[in-house]
C-alpha positions in Angstrom: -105.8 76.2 29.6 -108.6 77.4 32.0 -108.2 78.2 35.2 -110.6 78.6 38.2 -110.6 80.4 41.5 -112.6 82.1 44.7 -112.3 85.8 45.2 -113.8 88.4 47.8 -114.0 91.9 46.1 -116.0 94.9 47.8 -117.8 92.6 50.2 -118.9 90.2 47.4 -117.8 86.9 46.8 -117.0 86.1 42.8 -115.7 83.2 40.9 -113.4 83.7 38.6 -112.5 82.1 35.1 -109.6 82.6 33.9 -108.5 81.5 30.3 -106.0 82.4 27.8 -107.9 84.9 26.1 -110.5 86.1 28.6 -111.6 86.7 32.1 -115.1 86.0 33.6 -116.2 86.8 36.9 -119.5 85.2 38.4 -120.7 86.8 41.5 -121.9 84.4 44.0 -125.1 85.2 46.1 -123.1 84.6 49.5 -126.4 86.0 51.5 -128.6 82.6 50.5 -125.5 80.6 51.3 -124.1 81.8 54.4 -128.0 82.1 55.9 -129.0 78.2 54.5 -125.8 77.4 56.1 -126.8 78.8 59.4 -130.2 77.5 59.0 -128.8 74.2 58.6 -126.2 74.1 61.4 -127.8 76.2 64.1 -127.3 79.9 64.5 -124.8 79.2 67.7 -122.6 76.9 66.0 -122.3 78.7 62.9 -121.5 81.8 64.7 -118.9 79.6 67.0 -117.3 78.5 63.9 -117.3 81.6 62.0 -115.6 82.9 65.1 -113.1 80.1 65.5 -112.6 80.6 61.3 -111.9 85.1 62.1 -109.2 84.0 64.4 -107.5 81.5 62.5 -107.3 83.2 60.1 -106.6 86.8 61.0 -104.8 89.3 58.9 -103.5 86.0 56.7 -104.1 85.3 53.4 -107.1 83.0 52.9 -109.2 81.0 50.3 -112.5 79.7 49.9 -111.0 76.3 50.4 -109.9 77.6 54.5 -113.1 78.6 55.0 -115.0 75.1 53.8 -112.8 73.1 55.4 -113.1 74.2 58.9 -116.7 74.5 58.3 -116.7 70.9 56.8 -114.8 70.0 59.9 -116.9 71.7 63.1 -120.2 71.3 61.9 -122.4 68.7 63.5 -124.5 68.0 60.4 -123.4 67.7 56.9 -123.4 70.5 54.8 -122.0 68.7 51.5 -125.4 69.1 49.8 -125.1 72.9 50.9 -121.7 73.8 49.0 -122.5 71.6 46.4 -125.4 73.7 45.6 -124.4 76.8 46.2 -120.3 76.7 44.9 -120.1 74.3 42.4 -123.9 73.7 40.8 -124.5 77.1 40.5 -121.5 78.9 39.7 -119.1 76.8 38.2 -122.0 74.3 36.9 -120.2 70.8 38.2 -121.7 69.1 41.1 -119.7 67.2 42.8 -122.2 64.7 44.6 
């Protein structure tokens, strides 16, 4: 059984694949995504909901999931094509789209 998940280690974001007899870690460029995602949604919204997400979400336990779905949920535009790009194209090599 493999297993798959989101995780933040010394300011870097890293997927990690987890199976019975090995563990692989592939770090995700968060830079190129978070700044195409800014791009895309303005720099004053993206800021408001990068705000809105800090304070949700203070001193809690979080996932990559929390962070795209509020960002799914405030932005004006769509940023589908965006995650699907950058998460699951690239680093775990499924597209969802």
């Amino acid at each position: 059984m493999t297993a798959g998940c989101f995780v933040w280690v010394n300011g870097s974001l890293y997927y990690m694949v987890i199976s019975e007899t090995e563990v692989e870690m592939k770090k995700i460029v968060a830079g190129g995504f978070l700044y195409e995602l800014m791009s895309a949604i303005g720099k004053d919204e993206f800021l408001s909901i990068i705000s809105e997400y800090c304070r949700t979400h203070a001193f809690g336990i979080v996932s990559t999931y929390d962070f795209l779905s509020i960002l799914q949920e405030r932005a004006s535009v769509d940023v589908e094509y965006i995650i699907d790009e950058h998460i699951y194209e690239s680093i775990i090599g499924v597209g969802l789209g």
